[in-house]
PARO-254055 format. One record per residue: x, y, z of N, C-alpha, C in turn. Coordinates in steps of 0.05 Angstrom, whole numbers, plus 5000, padded with zeros to 4 digits. Atoms other than C-alpha are relative to their C-alpha. Example, Ala and Ser with C-alpha at 12.3 -4.5 7.8 and 13.67 -1.06 7.14 Angstrom:
501849765000524649105156501850245000;498449764999527349795143498550225014;
//
This chain:
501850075022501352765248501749934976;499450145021503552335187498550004978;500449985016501552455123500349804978;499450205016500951835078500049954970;501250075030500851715001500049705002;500350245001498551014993499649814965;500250105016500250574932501249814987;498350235003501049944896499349974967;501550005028500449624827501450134976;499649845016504350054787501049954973;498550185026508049524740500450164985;497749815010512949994716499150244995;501549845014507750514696500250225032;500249814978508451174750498750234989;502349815010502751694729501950325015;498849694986506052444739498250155015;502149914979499852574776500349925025;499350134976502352194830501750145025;498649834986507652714848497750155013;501149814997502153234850498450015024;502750094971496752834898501849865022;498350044972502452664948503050195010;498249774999506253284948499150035029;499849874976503653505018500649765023;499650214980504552775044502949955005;497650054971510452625096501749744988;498950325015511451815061498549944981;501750235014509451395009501249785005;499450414997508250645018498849894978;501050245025507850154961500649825006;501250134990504349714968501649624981;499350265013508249144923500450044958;499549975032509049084845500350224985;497749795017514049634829499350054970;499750065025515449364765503450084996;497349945012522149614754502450145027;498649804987527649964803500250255000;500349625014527550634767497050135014;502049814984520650714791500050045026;499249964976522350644862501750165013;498749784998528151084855498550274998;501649765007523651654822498850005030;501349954975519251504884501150065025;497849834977525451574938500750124991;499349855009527652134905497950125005;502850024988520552404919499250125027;500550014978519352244990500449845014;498550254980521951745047497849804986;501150375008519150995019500949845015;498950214988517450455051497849824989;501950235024514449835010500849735012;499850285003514549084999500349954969;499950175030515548694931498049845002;502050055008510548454893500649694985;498550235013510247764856500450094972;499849955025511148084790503850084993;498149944998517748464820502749784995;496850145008525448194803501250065017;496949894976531448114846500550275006;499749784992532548834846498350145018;501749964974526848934883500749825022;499750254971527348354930501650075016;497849894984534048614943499850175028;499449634984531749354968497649955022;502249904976524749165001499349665005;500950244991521948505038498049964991;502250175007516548065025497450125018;501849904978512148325086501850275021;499749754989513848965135498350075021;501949914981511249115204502450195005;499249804991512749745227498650165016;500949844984510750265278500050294992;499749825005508350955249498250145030;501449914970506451425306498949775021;502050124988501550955351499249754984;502150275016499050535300502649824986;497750225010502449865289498749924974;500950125029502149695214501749784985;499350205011502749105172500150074972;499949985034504249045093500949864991;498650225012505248545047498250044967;502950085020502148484975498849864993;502850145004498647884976499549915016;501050004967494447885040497349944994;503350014995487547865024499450185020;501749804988482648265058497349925025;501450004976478348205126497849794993;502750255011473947425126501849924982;498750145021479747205070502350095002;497150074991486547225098501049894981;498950095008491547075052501849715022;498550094981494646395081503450015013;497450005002501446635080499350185042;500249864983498447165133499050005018;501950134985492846855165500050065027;499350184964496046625232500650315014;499349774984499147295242498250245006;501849815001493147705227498149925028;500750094971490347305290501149945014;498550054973494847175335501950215010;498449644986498247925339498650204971;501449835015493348365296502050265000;498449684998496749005274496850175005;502149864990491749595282499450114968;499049965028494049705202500049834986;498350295013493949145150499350224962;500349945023495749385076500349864975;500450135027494848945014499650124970;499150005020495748984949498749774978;499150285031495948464873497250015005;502350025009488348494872498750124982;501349695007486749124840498350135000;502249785003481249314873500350115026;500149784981480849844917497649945027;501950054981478049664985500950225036;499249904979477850045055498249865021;501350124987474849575106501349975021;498450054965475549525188498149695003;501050214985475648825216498950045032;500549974982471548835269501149755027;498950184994473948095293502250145016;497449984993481248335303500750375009;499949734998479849095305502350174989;497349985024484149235240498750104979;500949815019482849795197502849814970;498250055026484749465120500050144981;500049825020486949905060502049824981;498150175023488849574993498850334975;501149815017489050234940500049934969;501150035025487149884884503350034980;497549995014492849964825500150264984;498549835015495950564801500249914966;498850085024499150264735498449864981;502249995019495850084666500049694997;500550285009497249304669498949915016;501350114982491648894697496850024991;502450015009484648804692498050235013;501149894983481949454737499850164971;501549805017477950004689501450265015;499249654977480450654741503049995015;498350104985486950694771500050185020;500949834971487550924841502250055019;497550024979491951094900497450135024;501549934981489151254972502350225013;499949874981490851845019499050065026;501050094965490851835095501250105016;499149864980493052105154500449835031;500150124979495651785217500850215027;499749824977495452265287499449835022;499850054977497851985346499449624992;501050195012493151275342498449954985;502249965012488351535302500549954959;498849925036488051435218496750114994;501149925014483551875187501250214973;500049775025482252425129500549794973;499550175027481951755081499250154975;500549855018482252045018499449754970;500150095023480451584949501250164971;500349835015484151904890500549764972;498850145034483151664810501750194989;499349885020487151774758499750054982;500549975043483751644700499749715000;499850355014482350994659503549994994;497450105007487750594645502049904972;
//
């Protein structure tokens, strides 16, 4: 069983609440727009990270994390990129791959709104957690919590932080 903190959005801004609501989790994944290197350090320093860059991010990011990320946590094959769109609106960058080898995982990001939707089409649970950080047009900032056992993801959790 895998324990997830899920988050993107943060443009440089890292809420000290963040430690607190992913203290019992195993990883965090961010989801794209860092904002700075320091906050990514704070966050591996933390707990094992594994992310993408955002289009907001700088060489320093680019450097440390890719553009997109498939990986294999337990059972469940997952995808991540931050600008993907969401289930019926495929980003075209992603499109082709979201149909022609579906992960069972797709995680998005740069929208800022918080969505948890299963494609039934491709049979692809999507999670975009909305944005953490205070720049952007979202009223609430958010991060998701989740749990992956075996092939299964549950115990989705929604957490705010507060206005922004």
């Amino acid at each position: 069983m895998t324990n997830i903190g899920l988050i993107s959005d943060t443009h440089s801004y890292l809420d000290e609440a963040v430690f607190k609501h992913f203290d019992r989790c195993d990883e965090v994944w961010h989801i794209g727009d860092f904002g700075t290197a320091e906050l990514a350090e704070q966050l591996k320093a933390f707990k094992p990270l594994r992310g993408v860059y955002g289009n907001i991010d700088g060489q320093d990011i680019r450097l440390e994390f890719p553009e997109r990320l498939r990986f294999k946590c337990e059972e469940v094959e997952v995808l991540m990129t931050h600008i993907g769109g969401y289930p019926g609106r495929y980003a075209p960058k992603i499109k082709e791959e979201m149909y022609s080898n579906p992960p069972q995982l797709f995680l998005s990001g740069h929208s800022h709104i918080l969505k948890v939707i299963f494609d039934d089409k491709i049979k692809c649970l999507h999670m975009n957690p909305g944005a953490a950080g205070r720049v952007g047009w979202h009223k609430v900032r958010t991060l998701i919590r989740f749990v992956i056992d075996g092939k299964n993801m549950k115990n989705c959790e929604v957490i705010e932080l507060g206005k922004k």
